[in-house]
C-alpha positions in Angstrom: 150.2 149.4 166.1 150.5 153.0 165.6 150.3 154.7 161.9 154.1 155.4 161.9 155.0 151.9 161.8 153.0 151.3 158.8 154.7 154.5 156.8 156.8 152.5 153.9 160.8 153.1 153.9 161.6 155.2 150.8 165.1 155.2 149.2 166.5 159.0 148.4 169.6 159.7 146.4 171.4 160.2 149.6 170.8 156.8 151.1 174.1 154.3 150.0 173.5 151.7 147.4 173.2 148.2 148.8 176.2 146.1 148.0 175.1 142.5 147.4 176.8 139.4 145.5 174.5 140.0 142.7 175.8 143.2 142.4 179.5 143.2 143.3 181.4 146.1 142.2 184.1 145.6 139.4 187.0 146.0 141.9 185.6 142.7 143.8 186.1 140.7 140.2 189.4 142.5 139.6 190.3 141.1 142.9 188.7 137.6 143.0 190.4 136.5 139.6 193.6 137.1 141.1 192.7 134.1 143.5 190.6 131.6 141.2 191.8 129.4 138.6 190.8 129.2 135.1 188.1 126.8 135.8 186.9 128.6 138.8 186.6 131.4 137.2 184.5 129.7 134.3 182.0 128.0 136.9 181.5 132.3 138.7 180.7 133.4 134.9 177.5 131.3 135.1 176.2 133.1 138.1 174.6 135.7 136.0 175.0 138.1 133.4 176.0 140.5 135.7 178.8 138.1 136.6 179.6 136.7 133.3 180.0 140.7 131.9 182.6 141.4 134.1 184.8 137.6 134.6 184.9 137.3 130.6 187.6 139.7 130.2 189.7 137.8 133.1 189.0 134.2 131.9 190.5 135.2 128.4 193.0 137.7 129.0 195.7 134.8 128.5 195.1 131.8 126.1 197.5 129.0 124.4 197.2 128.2 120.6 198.3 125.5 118.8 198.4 126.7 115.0 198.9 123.4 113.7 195.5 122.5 113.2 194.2 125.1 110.2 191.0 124.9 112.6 192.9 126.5 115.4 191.2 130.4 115.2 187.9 128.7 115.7 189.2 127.5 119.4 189.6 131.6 120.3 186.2 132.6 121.9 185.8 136.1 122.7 189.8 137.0 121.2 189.0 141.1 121.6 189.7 140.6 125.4 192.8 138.6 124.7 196.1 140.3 126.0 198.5 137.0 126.4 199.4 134.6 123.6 201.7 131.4 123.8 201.4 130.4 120.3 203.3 127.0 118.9 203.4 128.5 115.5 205.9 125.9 113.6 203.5 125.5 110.8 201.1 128.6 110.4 201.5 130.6 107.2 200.1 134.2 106.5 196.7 133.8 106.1 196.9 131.9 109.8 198.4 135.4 111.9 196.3 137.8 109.6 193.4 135.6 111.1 194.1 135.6 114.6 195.0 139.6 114.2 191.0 139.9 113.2 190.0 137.4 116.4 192.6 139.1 118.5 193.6 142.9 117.9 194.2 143.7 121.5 197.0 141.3 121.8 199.9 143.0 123.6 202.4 140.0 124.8 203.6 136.9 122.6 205.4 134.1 123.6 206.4 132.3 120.5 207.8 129.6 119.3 208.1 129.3 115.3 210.8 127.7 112.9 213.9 129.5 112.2 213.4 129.8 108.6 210.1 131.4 109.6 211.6 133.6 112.2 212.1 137.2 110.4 208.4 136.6 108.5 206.6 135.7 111.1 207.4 138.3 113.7 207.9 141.1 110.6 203.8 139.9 110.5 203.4 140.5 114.2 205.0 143.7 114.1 203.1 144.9 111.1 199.6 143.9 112.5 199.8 144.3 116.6 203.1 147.1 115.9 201.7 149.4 118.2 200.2 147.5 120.9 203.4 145.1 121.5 204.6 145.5 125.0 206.3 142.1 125.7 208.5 139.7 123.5 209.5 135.9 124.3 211.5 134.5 121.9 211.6 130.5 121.4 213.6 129.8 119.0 217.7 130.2 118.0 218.1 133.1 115.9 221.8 133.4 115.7 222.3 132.1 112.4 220.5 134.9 111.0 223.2 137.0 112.0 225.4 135.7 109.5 222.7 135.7 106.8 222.0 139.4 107.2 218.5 138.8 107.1 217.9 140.6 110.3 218.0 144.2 108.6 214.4 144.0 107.7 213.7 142.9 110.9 215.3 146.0 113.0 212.8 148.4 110.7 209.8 146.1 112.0 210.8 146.6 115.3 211.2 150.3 114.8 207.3 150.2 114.7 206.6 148.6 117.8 206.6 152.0 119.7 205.4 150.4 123.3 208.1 147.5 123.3 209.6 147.3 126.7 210.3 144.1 127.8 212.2 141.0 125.6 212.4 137.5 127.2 214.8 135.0 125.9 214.3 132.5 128.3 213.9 129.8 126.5 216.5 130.6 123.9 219.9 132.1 122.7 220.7 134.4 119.8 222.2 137.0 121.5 223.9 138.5 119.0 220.7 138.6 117.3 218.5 140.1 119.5 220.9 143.4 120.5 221.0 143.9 116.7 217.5 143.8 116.0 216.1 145.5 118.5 216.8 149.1 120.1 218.4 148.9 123.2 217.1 152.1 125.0 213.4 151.3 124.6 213.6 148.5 126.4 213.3 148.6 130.3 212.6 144.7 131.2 215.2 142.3 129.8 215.7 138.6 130.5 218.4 136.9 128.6 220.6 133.6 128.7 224.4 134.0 128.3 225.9 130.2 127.3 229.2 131.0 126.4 231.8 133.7 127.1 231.3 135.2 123.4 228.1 135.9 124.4 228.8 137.5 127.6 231.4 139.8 126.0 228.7 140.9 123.6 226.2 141.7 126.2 228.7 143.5 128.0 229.4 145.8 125.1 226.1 146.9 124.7 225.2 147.1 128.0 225.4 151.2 128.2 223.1 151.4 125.4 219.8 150.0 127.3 220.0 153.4 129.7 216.3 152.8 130.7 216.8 149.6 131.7 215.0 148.7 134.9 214.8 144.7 135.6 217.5 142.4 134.2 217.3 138.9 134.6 220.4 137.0 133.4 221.6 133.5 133.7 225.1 133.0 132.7 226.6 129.1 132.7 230.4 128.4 132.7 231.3 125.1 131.5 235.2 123.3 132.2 235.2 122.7 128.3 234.7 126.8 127.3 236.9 127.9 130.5 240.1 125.6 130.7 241.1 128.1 133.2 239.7 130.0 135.6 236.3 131.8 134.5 235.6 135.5 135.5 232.4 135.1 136.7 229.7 137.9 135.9 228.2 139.6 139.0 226.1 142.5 140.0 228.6 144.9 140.3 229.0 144.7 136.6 225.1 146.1 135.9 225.2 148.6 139.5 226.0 151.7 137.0 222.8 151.3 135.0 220.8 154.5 136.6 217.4 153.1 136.2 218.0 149.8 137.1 216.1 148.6 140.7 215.4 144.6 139.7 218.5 142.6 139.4 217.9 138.8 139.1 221.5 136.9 138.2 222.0 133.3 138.1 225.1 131.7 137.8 226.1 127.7 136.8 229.7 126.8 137.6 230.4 123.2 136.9 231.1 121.3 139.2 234.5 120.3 137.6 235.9 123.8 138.7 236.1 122.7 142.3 238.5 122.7 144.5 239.4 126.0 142.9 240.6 128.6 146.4 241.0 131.7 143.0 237.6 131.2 142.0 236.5 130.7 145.8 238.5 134.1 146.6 236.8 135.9 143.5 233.2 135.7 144.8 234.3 136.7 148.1 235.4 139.5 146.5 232.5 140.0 144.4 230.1 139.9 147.9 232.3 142.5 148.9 232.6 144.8 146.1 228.5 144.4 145.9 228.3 145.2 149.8 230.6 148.2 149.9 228.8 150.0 146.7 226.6 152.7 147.6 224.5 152.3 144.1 223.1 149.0 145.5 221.4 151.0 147.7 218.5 152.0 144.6 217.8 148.2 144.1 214.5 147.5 145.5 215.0 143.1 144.3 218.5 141.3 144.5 218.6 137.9 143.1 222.4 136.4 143.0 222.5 132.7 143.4 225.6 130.6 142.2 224.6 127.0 141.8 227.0 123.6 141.9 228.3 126.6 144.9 228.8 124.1 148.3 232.2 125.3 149.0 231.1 128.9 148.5 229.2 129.3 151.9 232.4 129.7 154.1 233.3 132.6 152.4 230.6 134.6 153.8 231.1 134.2 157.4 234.2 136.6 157.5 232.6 139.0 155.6 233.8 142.5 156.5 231.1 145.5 155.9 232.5 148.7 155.8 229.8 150.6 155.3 226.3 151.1 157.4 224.3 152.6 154.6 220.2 152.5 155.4 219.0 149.8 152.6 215.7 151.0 152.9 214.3 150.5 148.9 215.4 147.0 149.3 211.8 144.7 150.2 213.1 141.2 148.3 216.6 139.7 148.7 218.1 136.4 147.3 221.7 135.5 148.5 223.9 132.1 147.6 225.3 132.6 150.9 224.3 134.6 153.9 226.3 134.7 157.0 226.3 136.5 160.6 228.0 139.5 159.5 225.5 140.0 156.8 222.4 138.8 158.6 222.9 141.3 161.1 223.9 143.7 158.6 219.8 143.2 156.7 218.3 143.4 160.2 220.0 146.5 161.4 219.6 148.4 157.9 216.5 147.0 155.8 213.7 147.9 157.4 211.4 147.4 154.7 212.7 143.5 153.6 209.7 141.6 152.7 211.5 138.7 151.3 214.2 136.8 152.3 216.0 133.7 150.4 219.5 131.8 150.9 220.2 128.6 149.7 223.0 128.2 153.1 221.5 128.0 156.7 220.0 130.6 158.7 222.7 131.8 160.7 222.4 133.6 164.7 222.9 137.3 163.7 225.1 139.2 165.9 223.1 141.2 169.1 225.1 142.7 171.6 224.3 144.9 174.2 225.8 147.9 172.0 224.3 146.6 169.1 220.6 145.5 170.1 219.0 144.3 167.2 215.0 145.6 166.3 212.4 143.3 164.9 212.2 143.0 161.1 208.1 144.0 161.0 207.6 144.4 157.2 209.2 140.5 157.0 206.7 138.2 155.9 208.6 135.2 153.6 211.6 133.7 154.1 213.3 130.8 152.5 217.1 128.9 153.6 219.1 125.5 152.7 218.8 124.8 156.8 219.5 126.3 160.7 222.7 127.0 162.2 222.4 124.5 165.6 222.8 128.2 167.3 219.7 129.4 165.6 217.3 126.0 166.5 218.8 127.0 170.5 218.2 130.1 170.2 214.0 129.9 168.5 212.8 133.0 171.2 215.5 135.1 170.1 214.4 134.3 166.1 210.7 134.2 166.5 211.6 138.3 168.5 213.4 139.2 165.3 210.6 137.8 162.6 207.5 138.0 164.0 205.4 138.6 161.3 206.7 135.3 158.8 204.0 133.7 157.4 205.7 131.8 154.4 208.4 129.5 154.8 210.6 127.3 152.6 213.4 124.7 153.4 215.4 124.6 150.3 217.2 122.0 148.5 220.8 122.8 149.0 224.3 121.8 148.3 225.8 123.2 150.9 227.2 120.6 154.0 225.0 120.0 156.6 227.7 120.4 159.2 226.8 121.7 162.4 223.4 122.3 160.3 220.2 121.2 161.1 216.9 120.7 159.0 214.7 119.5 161.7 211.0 120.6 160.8 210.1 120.4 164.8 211.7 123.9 165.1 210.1 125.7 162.5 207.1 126.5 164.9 209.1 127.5 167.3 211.2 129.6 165.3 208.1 131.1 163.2 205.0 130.7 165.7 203.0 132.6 162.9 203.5 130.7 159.7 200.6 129.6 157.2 202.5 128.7 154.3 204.9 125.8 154.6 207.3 124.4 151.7 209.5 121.4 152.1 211.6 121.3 149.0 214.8 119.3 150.2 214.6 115.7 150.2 216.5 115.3 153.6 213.0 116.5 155.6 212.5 113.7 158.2 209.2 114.5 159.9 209.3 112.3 162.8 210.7 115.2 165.0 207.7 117.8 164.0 204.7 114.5 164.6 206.5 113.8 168.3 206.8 117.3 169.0 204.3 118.6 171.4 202.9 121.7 170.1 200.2 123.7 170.8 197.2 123.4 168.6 197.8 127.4 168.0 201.6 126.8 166.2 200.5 124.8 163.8 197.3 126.6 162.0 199.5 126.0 158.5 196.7 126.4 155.4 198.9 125.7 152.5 202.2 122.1 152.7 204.1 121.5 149.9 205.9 118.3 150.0 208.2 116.4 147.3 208.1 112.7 145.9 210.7 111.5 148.5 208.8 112.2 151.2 205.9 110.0 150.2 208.9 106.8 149.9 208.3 104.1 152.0 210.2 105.6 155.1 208.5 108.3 155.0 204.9 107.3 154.0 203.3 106.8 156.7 204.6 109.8 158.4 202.9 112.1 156.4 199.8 111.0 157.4 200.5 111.9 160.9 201.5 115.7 159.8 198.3 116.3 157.8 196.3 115.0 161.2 198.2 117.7 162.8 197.4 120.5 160.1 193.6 121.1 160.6 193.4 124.5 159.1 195.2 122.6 155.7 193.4 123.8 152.2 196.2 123.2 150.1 198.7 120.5 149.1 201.1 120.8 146.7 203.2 117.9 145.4 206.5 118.4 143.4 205.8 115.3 141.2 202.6 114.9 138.8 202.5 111.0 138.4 202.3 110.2 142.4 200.5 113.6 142.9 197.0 112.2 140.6 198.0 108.9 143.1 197.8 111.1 146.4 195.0 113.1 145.1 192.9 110.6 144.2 193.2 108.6 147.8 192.4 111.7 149.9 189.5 112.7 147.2 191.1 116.1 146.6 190.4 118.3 143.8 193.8 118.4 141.7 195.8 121.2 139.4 198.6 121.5 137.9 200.9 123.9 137.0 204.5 125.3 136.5 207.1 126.7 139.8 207.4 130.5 139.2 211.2 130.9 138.9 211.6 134.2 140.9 211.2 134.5 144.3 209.2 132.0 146.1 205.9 133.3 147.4 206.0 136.2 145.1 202.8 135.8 143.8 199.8 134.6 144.8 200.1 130.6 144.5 197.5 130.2 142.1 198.8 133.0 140.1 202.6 131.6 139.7 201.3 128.3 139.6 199.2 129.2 136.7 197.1 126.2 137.5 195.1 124.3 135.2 192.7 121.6 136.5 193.8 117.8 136.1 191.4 115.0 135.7 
């Protein structure tokens, strides 16, 4: 042995730090609690200190309080890293908030849900304390007979301190009338509202110029046969296309079902899809939600649609059609390149390819969602699988529309989208017969994440599933659209369980434990 090899290795400030996993950079945490659930992340935090230092701030960033136990601040550990509060606050009183304000100064969104006697104190309290950090407002609760009490002037000033305001959620209730009062329209740039009645939409509509720096709406409007004895003007996105910030437009519309057969309100959405399509300011939209439920008549209006322009939609990555036909299809493949996310409720229909008119793969595609397949799209899978070759997330949605000349066989989806991981079966019609007797290669099926509803664990279909998880051995995950027969299922395959709430956007917008925002079950 000669005397160099026994000279010791010293470290100098140039050599790079070791990276280990007991001494992961922050970015790795940041990163890893975007993947991990709540009690994941609690089990990581007992690694070390090193860990626990970093994962506290990410295991209670978000919490849900229940203020009806005068115990409940005790239940807050480690409140200065809270950002996120759902709190049920239908019998706190003052000394409650001004507690939870010392627990939790950094709060900076509150979803709410308080009497309506309570309403103006309690968030005149919020504002007061957390004035300048609130960022985000859900309201649940009715407001609108404040209105007529006037007792929403005190209000308005409480909101004038609230300097970072910018987005209002009323989701989960009404009070329109309310809310534009109270709060100032051109502060706020994320807005989700529900419009019941046609009072309501006439009042949104008025104010609508006022929110200038509006940049994601997210309305849901519902016409009933007893408010509209005649034909209903529906709302649509050409209504909001003026707003010059605006790039996220998510509009869902309930006709009841009692409208139909009704050819003027057919014609009128045709028209809408047109007016939309022909409008050069859809072209700063980057998301496009416009779904019309109770809508099974409305999916032959799209196939004669007539585009007369061939703008480049080239913001546009996420798009969310009622209806979607050959026309348009070919329309999104020739002119948005960078579409990440697709979604119809009708079938996939054949675009148009010609040998003027060739059409180029959609690369940046990677999710894609429809009620079925046009029979020309299942015989024509090499053509489909050319056009998307990089979907990897796939959903068969429930739909309303006929099933004429439509086909939800799950034996083609392979074929049609050789590279998919993610698989969602949310239609009840889903026989899986054809996809067990299907001979694929073991390389078309490495699918990591099913979900599947109740129906298809009946007694027709029972056995079946067994088969398609013996031919799914990359599986990790299993999602089941029903919690009673899910803890059934879970517990005979010895799987660990969560649950958790559907994320009402897009599918496969988030990450699924994120949307999920799953919770373990016992």
């Amino acid at each position: 042995m000669s005397t160099s090899d026994l000279i010791p290795i010293t470290k100098t400030a140039s050599d790079p730090v070791s990276i280990t996993w007991s001494n992961c950079p922050s970015t790795i945490f940041d990163h890893l609690s975007k993947y991990l659930t709540q009690k994941h992340l609690q089990n990581l935090r007992l690694v070390n200190r090193y860990y626990n230092s970093f994962l506290i701030p990410h295991c209670y960033a978000s919490i849900k309080v229940d203020v009806s136990s005068s115990n409940f601040i005790k239940k807050i550990p480690y409140g200065k890293h809270c950002k996120r509060i759902k709190l049920d606050a239908r019998l706190c009183d003052t000394k409650s908030i001004c507690k939870l304000f010392e627990i939790c100064p950094n709060l900076t969104k509150f979803v709410i849900r308080c009497n309506e006697v309570e309403f103006c104190k309690l968030y005149g309290m919020i504002l007061e304390l957390w004035g300048n950090r609130v960022e985000s407002l859900q309201f649940c609760k009715n407001p609108s007979n404040l209105v007529m009490e006037n007792k929403w002037i005190s209000l308005r000033e409480a909101f004038q301190g609230a300097k970072k305001l910018k987005k209002v959620d009323l989701a989960y209730s009404s009070g329109v009338e309310f809310i534009l009062k109270v709060i100032d329209p051109s502060r706020v740039n994320s807005l989700q509202l529900p419009l019941n009645i046609d009072s309501e939409v006439s009042t949104f509509l008025a104010y609508l110029p006022k929110f200038e720096n509006l940049t994601s709406l997210d309305l849901s409007s519902y016409y009933c046969i007893e408010d509209y004895p005649e034909t209903p003007n529906l709302i649509n996105p050409s209504t909001f296309l003026n707003l010059p910030h605006l790039t996220d437009l998510n509009l869902e519309v309930i006709v009841d079902a009692a409208f139909f057969p009704n050819n003027q309100l057919l014609e009128q959405v045709h028209n809408q899809k047109q007016k939309l399509l022909v409008s050069s300011n859809r072209l700063k939209l980057t998301n496009l939600k416009w779904v019309i439920r109770h809508s099974w008549h409305f999916s032959t209006s799209a196939e004669n649609l007539s585009l007369i322009d061939n703008l480049n939609w080239s913001k546009l990555t996420q798009l969310n059609l009622y209806s979607i036909g050959q026309n348009l299809l070919t329309y999104i493949v020739n002119n948005c390149p960078n579409l990440e996310n697709l979604q119809m409720s009708s079938a996939l229909p054949l675009p148009i390819q010609t040998d003027e008119n060739p059409l180029l793969p959609m690369q940046k595609l990677r999710k894609l969602s429809c009620g079925s397949f046009s029979k020309e799209v299942v015989e024509n899978s090499s053509m489909i699988s050319a056009l998307f070759p990089q979907v990897m997330y796939f959903c068969m949605l429930e739909t309303n529309y006929g099933l004429r000349n439509k086909v939800q066989d799950p034996s083609a989806i392979p074929l049609l989208f050789p590279n998919l991981q993610i698989v969602w079966f949310l239609s009840h019609r889903v026989d899986f017969k054809s996809l067990i007797c299907a001979p694929h290669p073991a390389n078309q099926l490495n699918w990591t994440q099913l979900a599947l509803k109740y129906d298809h664990f009946k007694s027709e279909y029972s056995g079946d599933i067994n088969l398609v998880l013996a031919k799914l051995p990359n599986l990790q995950t299993i999602i089941i659209w029903d919690r009673v027969f899910a803890k059934v299922f879970r517990k005979q395959l010895n799987l660990e369980g969560f649950k958790g709430n559907l994320y009402k956007g897009f599918y496969f917008n988030r990450n699924p434990f994120e949307y999920h925002n799953l919770v373990p079950v016992d």
